[in-house]
N, C-alpha and C positions, 0 to 999 in steps of 0.2 A: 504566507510562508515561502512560496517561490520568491518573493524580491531579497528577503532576509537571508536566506538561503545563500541565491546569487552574489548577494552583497559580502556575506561573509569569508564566501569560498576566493570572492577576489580580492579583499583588503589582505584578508591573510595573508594571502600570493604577494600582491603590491604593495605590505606595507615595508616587509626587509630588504625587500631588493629595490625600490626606491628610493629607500633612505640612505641604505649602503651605498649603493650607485652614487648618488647624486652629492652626499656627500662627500665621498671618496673623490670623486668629479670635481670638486671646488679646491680641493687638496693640493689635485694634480694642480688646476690652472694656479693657484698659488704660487705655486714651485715655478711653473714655468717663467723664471724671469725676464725672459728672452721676450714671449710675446705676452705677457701679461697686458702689456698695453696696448695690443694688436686691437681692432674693431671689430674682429671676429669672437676672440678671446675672450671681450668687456659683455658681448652677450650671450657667448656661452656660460659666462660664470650668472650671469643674472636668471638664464632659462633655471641652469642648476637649482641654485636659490630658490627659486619660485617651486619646482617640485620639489625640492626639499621640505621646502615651508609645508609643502599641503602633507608631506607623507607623514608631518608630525600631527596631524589632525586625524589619523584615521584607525587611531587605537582607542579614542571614546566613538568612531563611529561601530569599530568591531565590538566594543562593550556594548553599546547601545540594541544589537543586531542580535550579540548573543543571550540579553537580554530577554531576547522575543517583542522587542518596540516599548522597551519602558529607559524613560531619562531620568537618570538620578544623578546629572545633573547642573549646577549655574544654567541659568537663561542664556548668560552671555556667551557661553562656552557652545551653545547650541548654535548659536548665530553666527559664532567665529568660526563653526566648523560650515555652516553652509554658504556664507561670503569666502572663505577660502578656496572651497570648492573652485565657484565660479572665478574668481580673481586667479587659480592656476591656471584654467581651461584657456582663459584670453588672454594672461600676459604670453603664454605657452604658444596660441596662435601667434600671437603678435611677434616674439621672439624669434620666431621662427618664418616668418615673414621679413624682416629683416635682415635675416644670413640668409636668405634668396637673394633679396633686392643687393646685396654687399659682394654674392658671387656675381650677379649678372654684370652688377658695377669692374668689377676686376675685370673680368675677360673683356668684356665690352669696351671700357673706358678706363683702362686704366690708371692712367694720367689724371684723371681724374678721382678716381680712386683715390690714390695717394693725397689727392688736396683736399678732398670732403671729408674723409672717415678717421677724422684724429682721434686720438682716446678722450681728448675732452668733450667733443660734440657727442661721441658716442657715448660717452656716457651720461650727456644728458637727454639724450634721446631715449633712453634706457629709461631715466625717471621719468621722462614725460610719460610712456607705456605705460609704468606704474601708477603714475599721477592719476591716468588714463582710464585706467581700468579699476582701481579704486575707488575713484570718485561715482563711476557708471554700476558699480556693482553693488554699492552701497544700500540702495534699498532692499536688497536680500539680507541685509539687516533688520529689515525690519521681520522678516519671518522666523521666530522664537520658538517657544516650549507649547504646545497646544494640548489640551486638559479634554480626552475621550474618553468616555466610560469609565471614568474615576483614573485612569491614566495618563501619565504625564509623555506626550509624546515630539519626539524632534524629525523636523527634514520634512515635514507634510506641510500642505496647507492651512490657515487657521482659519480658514471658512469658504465656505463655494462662491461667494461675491469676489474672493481672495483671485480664483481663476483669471476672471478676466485683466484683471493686472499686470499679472503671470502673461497673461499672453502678448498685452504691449509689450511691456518687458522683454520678451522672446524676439518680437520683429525687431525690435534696437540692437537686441544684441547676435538676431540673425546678419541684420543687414552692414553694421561698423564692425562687428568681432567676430564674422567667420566670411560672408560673401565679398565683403570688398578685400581683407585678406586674399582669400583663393585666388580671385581674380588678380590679381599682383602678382601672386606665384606665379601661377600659369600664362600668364604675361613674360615675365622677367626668365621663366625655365622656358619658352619657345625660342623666343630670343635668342636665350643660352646655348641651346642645343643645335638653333640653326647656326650661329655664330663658331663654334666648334664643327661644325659636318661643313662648313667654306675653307676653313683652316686647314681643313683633313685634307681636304679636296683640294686646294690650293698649294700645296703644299710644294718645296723644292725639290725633291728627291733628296735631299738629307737625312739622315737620322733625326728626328728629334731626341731634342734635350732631356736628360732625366728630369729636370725643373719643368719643361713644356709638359713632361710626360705624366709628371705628378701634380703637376694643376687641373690636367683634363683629367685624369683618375681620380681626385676630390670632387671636381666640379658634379661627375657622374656619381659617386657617393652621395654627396649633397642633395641633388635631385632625386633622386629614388629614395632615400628613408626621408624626405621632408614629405613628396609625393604620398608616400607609402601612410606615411603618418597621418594626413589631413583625410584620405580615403578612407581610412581601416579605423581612426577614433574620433572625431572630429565630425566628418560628412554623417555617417550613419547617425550620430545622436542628436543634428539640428533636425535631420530632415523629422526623423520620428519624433522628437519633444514636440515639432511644431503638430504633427500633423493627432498627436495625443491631445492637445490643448485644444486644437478644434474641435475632435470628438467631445470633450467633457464639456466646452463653452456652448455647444453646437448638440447635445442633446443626442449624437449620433445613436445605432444601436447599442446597446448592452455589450453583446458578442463581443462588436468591435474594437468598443471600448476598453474592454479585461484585454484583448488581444492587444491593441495597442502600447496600454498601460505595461504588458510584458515584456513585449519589445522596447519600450523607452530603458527597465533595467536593463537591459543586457548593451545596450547601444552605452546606456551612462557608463557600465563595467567598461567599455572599451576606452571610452572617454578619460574614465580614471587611469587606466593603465599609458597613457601618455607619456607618466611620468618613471615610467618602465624604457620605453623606448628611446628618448632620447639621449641616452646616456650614450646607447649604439652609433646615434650621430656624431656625438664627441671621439668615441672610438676610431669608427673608421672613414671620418672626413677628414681628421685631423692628423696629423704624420708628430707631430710633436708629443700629441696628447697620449696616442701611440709610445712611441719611446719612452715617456716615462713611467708610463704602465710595468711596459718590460723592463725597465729598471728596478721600479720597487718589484716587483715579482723577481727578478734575480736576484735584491740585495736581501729578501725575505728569505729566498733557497739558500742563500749564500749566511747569513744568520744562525736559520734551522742546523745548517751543516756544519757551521764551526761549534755551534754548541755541540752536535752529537757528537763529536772530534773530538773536544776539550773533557765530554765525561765518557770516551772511551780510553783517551789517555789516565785520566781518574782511575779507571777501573784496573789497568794495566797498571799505574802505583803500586794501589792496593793489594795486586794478586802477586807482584814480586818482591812484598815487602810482607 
């Protein structure tokens, strides 16, 4: 009842506001025709994408939950919803690891920048991720509809031999889809940060440029919600899945175990909500993505306000005629 609970109270939360978000988010870079083909751009619209895709999966997970743990229904529909899961989780690391590795590139190497990151490479580097992480996440396809106590149930394991699987499984995609990740980040952001605090310090006694000024105010954005994000959804749920999976392979205590097993929901809940947060990246790293925000929000007020205009002239017809 605590996982069902959990689970409920946070798709609920995450399934509007990720869809809306992330859609709205693909909208904008749409529009943007200016840097649509930018390399930063090609992988915010794919991060988008990718939580989009999963937020449409989590309204048969709230069915399933409000149910009380009964699937009513397709197999296929079970399996699609827990390969998606994970397929968001690591395209989401990996996306995101990328617009580190493309900010460090900029400041760092710019020149270079400019000659590596066209939109056609980047966006095949985008497929390859996908290629990537579909291909590696596939066998959580294999985990279907499992038949307890006369009930059909999804998202669990379909037998306790099933565990140890699960937990290869877990080191591959500890070790390629979160620890060599991090380490990259926090590679490519020390760099980054020393690389700005030389420049600070270096610097002529001039003003800096508003351009100087708003690439170090991104780059600082950048760094703190990618930071933020791989600490607060990401870290907290390898560490506990792994250390849950030895408990149950490992025979631990009891105790530990129910304790652990509670801990992994609420770490997963953090996990899932990922696709909450990054839309705040697009917000405010991005100066363009910004302004069109405040556009359609102005052309919406500006809308709202001719219509109330056009049937308050109506009414004034009316009342003189």
């Amino acid at each position: 009842m605590f996982k069902y609970r959990a689970y409920t109270f946070t798709y609920l939360l995450v399934f509007p506001v990720a869809f809306l978000c992330n859609i709205g988010a693909l909208l904008v870079f749409l529009l943007q025709s200016s840097r649509r083909r930018s390399a930063s751009c090609i992988i915010m619209m794919n991060l988008a994408l990718s939580d989009g895709s999963f937020s449409l999966t989590l309204p048969l997970r709230l069915a399933y939950y409000f149910r009380g743990g009964v699937w009513d229904f397709p197999d296929w529909l079970c399996r699609l919803c827990v390969y998606c899961f994970y397929v968001n989780l690591y395209t989401s690391i990996l996306f995101l690891t990328l617009l580190s590795t493309l900010r460090w590139l900029a400041v760092a190497q710019p020149l270079r920048h400019r000659s590596l990151t066209t939109p056609t490479r980047t966006l095949l580097v985008c497929l390859g991720v996908w290629l990537f992480v579909g291909v590696s996440s596939a066998p959580f396809l294999t985990n279907g509809v499992t038949k307890r106590e006369d009930i059909l149930r999804c998202f669990e394991p379909s037998s306790p031999s099933s565990w140890g699987r699960i937990l290869i499984l877990n080191y591959v995609a500890l070790a390629f889809g979160f620890l060599l990740p991090f380490i990259t980040i926090i590679v490519c952001y020390g760099r980054l940060i020393r690389r700005l605090m030389v420049r600070s310090s270096l610097g002529d006694g001039r003003p800096s440029s508003n351009a100087r000024r708003h690439n170090r105010r991104r780059s600082v954005y950048l760094v703190t919600m990618v930071t933020a994000t791989f600490l607060l959804c990401f870290l907290p749920y390898h560490v506990i899945r792994s250390l849950h999976l030895h408990a149950v392979c490992g025979g631990w205590d009891c105790s530990v175990t129910v304790a652990l097993q509670r801990a992994v929901v609420v770490t997963l809940c953090l996990a899932a909500s990922n696709s909450v947060v990054n839309p705040l990246l697009y917000y405010y790293s991005t100066r363009t993505f910004r302004n069109h925000m405040r556009d359609a929000h102005s052309s919406l007020l500006t809308s709202r306000g001719g219509s109330f205009r056009s049937g308050l002239a109506l009414l004034r017809r009316r009342n003189t005629t």
